[in-house]
N, C-alpha and C positions, 0 to 999 in steps of 0.2 A: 733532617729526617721529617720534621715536623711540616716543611710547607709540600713538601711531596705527599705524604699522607692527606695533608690538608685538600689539593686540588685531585688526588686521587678519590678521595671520599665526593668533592663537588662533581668530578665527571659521572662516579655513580648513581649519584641524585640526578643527573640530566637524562644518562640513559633510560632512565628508570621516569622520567617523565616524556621523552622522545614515543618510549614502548606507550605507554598510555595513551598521549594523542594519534599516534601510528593506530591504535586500535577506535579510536573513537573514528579518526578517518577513512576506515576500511567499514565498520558500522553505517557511517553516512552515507557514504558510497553503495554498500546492499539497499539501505534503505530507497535510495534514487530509483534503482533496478526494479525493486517491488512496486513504487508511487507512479511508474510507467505502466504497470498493467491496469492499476484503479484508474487512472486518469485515462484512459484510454476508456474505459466502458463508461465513464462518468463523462463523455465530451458524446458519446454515442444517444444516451441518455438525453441529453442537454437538446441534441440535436435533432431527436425525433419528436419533442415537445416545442421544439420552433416550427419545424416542418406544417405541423397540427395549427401553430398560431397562425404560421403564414397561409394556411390554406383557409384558414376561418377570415383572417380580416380581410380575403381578397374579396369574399362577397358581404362583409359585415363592419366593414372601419368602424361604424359608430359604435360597434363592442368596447371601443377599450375608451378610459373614461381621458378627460380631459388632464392634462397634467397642470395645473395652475393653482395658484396658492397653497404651495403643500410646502412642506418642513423639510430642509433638508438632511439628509442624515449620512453620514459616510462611516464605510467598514474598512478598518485598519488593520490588515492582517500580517502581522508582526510576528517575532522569531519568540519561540516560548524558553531558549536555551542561546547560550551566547557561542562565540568561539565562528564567527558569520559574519567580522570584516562590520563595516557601515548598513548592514541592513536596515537595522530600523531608522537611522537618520535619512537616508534614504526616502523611508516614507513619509516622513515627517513634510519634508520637502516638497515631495508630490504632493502634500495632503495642501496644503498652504498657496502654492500655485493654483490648485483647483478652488481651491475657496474664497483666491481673490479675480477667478476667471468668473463664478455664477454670480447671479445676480443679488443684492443685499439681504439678509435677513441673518437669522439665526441659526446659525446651522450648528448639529449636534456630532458627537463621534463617537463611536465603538469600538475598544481597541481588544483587539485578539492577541494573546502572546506577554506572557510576562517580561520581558524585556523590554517590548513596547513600552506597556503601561507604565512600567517604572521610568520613562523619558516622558511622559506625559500627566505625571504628579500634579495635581493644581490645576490643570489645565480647566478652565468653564465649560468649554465644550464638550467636557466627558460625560460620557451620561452612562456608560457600561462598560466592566471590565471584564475580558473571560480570559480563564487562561485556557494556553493552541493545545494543539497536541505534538507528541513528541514522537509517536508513527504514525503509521496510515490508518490502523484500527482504531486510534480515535477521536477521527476526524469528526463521523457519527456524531459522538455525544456533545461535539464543540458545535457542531453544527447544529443539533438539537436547541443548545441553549442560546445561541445565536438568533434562530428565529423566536426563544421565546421571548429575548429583547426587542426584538422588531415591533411584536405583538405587543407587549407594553407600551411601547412608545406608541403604538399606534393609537390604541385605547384612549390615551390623552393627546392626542395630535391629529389623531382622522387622520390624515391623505399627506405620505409620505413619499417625500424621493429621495430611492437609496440608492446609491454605488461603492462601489467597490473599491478599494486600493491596493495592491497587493503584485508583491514579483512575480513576473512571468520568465520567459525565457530567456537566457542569454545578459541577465541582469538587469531588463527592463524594467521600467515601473506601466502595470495595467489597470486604465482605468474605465470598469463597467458599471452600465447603468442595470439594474438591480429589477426598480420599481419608481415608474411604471413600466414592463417592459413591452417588446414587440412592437413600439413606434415606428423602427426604422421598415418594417413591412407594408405598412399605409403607402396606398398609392401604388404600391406596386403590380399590383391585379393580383392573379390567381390561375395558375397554369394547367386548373380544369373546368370546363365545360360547366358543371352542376356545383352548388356549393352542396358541404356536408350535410347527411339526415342527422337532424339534433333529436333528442328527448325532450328538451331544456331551449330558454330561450339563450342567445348568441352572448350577451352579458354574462349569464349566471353560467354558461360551459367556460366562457374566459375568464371571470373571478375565478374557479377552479383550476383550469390549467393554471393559472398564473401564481396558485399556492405551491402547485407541483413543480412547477418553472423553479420557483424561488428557490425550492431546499434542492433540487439538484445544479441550480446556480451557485448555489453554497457551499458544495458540496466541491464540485469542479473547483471553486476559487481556492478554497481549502488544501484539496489536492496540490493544485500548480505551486500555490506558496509554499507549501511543506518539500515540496520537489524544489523549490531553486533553494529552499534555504539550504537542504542538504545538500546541492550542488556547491553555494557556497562555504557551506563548511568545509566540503571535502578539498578545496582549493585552497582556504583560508591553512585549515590542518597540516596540508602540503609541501605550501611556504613556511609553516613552522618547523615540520620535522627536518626538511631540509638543511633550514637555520639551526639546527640543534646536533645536526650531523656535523655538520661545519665545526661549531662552536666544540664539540667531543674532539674533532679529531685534533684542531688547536690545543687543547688541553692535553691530551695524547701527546701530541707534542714537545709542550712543556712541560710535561711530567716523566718523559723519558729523559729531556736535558736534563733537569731535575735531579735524578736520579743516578744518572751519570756522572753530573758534579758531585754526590752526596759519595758516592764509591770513590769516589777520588779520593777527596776528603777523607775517609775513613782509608785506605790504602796509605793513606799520605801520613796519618795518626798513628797509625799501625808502625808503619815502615821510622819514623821518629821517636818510636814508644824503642825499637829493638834496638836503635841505636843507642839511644840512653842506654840502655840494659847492655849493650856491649862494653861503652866506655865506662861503666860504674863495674865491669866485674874485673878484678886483681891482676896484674898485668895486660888490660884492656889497652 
């Protein structure tokens, strides 16, 4: 009786952990469905703020300043919750290839995501830890605190290049240049006639745009990584609940043989208990 009980009590502890991740995986899965609307207005956003860049440098190149001797700094946007397969190893990877493709210096890192940071313990090149967010509402306040990193480093570093590391679609790793940005538009003209009527000179309207650039560049990247990571959750969750169906229904299994042999056994006890009791009673 005892090992039937035993793995009847263990299949109830799996069901009962099946149900949980079953629920966290239908959570991450909504959560995907809602991070498609933000990311959507947040790549519209992105996108009318290039348009503006690309029409200022076609009559202004010399707006955006030179990119040379600057500090490099990369954003690590990592999983703030686990159960998401190799994500952040993953980054790690990417981060290390790019940092032996740029040229030598010192480059600094930012790691978003507590999962991250705790793989990058020690590490020299950390210079800030934030922890992500865990929905889409509070991307905001990550992103807030994000550029108020940037701004400190700047303060002691002037003139920074920052990009970006962080999953995009399909399991990619994406990687965007931040700051300086708008370089890839030089050269390419300008597909109107007159350049923009400024207030301001052509520099000081692009150090502007380029504040607004950054926090909805931030913003967008935030989004996309929060969107694959709960994509890969709800895959990672998937193959587990699967594996825990399997594993119940084996148990199932053996807890029915189980229980089968234990009725024997006891029919078998039974049935030798009445025979004694027959042979012991008086002309038996």
């Amino acid at each position: 009786m005892t090992r039937w009980r035993n793995l009847e009590r263990h299949r109830h502890s799996m069901a009962e952990i099946r149900n949980i991740m079953n629920s966290m995986k239908t959570l991450a899965f909504m959560e995907t469905r809602k991070l498609e609307r933000f990311l959507d207005a947040q790549n519209a956003v992105v996108q009318s703020i290039e348009d503006v860049a690309a029409d200022l440098l076609g009559f202004y190149p010399e707006a955006l300043p030179e990119a040379t001797g600057m500090t490099p700094v990369y954003l690590l946007i990592g999983s703030e919750r686990g159960f998401c397969g190799d994500f952040n190893h993953a980054l790690l990877k990417a981060l290390e290839l790019n940092v032996q493709a740029d040229p030598p210096g010192q480059p600094m890192v930012i790691a978003i995501g507590r999962k991250l940071c705790t793989l990058l313990e020690g590490d020299a090149r950390m210079m800030g830890q934030i922890d992500g967010a865990n929905v889409a509402e509070e991307v905001a306040s990550v992103a807030h605190r994000l550029a108020g990193e940037l701004s400190s480093l700047q303060q002691h570093h002037h003139m920074l290049t920052v990009q970006g590391i962080h999953h995009a679609d399909e399991g990619n790793i994406a990687v965007q240049e931040l700051l300086p940005p708008f370089r890839h538009y030089l050269g390419q003209g300008s597909h109107f006639a007159y350049p923009p009527m400024l207030n301001q000179s052509p520099r000081d309207f692009l150090a502007e745009l380029m504040d607004h650039y950054l926090f909805a560049a931030l913003h967008r990247m935030l989004f996309t990584s929060l969107m694959a990571e709960n994509h890969q959750r709800v895959i990672h969750l998937e193959g587990a609940v699967k594996h825990l169906d399997s594993e119940s229904s084996e148990l199932a299994r053996k807890c029915h043989a189980l229980r089968q042999e234990e009725i024997i056994e006891e029919i078998e006890v039974i049935l030798l208990s009445a025979s004694s009791l027959d042979e012991a009673r008086p002309g038996g």
